[in-house]
Backbone as CSV, one residue per row, in Angstrom:
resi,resn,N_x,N_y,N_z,CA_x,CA_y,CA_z,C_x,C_y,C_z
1,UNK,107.496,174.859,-221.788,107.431,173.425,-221.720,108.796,172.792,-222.018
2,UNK,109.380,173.215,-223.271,110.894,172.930,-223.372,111.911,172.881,-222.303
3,UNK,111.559,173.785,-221.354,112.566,173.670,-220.500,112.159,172.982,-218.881
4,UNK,111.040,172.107,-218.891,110.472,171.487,-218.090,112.104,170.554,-218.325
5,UNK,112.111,169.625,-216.449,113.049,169.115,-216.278,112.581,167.549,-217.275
6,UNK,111.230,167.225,-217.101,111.361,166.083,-217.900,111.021,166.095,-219.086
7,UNK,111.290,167.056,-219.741,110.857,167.574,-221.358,112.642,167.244,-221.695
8,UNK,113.512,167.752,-220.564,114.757,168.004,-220.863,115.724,166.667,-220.286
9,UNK,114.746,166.018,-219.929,115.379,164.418,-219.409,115.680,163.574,-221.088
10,UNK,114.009,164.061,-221.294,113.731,163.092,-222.503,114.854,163.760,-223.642
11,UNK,115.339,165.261,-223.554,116.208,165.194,-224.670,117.921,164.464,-224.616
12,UNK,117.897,164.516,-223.137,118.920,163.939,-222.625,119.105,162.240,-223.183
13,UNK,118.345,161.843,-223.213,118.321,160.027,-223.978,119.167,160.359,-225.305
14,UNK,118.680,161.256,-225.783,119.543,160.996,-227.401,118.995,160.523,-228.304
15,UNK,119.751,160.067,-229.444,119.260,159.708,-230.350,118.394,158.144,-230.291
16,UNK,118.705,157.789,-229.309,117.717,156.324,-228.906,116.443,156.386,-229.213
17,UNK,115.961,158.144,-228.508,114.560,158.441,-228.465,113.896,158.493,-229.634
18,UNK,114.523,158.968,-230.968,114.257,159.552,-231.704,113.521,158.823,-232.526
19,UNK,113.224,157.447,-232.835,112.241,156.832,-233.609,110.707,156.649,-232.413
20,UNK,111.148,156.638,-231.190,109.671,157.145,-231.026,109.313,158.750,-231.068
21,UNK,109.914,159.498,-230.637,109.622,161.206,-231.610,108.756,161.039,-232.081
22,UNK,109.377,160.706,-233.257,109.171,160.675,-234.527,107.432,159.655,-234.958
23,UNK,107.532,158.986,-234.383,106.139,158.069,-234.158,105.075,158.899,-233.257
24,UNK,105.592,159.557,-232.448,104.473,160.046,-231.640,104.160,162.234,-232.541
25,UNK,104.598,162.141,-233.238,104.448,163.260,-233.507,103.121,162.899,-234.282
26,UNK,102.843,161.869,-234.730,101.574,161.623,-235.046,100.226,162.069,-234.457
27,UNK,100.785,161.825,-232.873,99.243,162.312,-232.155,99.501,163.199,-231.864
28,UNK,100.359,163.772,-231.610,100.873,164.978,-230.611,102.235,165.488,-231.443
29,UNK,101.714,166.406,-232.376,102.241,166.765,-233.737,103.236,168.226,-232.981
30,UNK,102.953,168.967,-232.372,103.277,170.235,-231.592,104.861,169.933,-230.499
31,UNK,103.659,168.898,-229.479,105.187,168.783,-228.580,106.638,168.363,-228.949
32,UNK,107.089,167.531,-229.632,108.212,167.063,-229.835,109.512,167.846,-230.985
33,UNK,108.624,169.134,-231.475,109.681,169.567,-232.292,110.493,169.835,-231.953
34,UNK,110.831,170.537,-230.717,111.900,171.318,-230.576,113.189,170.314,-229.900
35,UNK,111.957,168.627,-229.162,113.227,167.959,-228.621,114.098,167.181,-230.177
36,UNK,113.056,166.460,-230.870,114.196,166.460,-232.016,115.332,167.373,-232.870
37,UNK,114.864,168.080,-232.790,115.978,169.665,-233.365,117.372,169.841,-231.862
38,UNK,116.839,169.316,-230.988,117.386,169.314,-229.866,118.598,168.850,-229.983
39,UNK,117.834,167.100,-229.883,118.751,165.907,-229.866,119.360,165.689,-231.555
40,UNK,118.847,165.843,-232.588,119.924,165.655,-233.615,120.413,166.787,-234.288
41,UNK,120.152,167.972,-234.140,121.076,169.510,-234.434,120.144,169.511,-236.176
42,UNK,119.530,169.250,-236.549,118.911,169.229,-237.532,117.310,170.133,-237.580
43,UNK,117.207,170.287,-238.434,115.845,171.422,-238.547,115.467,171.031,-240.190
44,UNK,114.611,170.175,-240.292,114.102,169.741,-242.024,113.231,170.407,-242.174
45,UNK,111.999,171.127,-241.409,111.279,172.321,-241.949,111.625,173.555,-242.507
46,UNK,110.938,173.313,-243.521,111.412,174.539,-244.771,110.672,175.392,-244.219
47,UNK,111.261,176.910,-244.952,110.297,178.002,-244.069,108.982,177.911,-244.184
48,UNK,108.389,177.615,-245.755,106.898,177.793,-245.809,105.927,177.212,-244.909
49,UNK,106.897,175.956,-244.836,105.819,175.596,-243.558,106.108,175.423,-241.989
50,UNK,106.802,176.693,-241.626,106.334,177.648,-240.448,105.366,177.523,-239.959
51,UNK,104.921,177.647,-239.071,103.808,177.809,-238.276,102.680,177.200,-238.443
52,UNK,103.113,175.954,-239.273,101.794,175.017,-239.764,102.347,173.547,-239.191
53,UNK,101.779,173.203,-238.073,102.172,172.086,-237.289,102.222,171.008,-237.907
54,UNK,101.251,170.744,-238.769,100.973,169.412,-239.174,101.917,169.345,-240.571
55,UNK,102.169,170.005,-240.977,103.442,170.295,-242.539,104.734,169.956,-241.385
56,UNK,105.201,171.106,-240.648,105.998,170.710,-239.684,106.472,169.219,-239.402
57,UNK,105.803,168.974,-238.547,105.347,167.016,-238.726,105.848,166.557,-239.295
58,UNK,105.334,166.576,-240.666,105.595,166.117,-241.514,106.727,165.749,-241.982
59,UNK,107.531,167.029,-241.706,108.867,167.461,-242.348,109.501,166.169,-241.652
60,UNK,109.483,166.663,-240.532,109.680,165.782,-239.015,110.232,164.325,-239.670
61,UNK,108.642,163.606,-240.067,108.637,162.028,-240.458,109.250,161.845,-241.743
62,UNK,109.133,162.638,-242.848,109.981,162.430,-243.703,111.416,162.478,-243.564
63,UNK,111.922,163.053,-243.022,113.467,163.467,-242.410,114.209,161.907,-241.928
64,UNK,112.911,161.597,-240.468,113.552,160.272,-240.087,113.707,159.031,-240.973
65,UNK,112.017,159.195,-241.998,112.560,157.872,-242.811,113.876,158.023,-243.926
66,UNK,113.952,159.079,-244.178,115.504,159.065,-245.127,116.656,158.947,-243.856
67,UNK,116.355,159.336,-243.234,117.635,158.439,-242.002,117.943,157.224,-242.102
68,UNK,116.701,156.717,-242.175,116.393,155.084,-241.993,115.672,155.037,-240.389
69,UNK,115.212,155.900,-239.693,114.499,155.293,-238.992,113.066,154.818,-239.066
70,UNK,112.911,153.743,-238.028,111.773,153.297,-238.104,110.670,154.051,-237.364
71,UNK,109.747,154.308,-238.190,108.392,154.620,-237.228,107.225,154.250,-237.377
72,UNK,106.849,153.849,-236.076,105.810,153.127,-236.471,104.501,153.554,-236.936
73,UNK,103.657,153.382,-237.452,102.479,153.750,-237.990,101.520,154.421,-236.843
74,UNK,101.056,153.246,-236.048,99.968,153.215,-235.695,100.832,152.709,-234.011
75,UNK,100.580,154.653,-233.392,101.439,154.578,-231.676,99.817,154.455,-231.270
């Protein structure tokens, strides 16, 4: 899926994208990891939570709000 052309469009936007990412990992907790790790060279999941999507996630949304991005609650 990562290397679908419009999986790889969307990493192409940049960091623009990245507060919705980050908002949509809410519903769809799986797809977007690898384009954020993509687009900002960053990886905030600690090992333990490996292979646990929704910790993952997590990591994900905590990461952006110490950025300062915004995300919204409720996509």
């Amino acid at each position: 899926m990562s290397q679908h052309p419009a999986y790889q469009e969307i990493i192409s936007m940049g960091t623009h994208i990245v507060p919705l990412l980050l908002s949509e990992l809410k519903r769809n907790p799986l797809y977007w990891l690898s384009a954020l790790s993509a687009i900002t060279g960053e990886n905030p999941i600690k090992p333990e939570q490996r292979g646990r999507v929704k910790q993952m996630a997590s990591a994900w949304i905590d990461w952006g709000r110490n950025q300062g991005y915004a995300i919204e609650e409720n996509v």
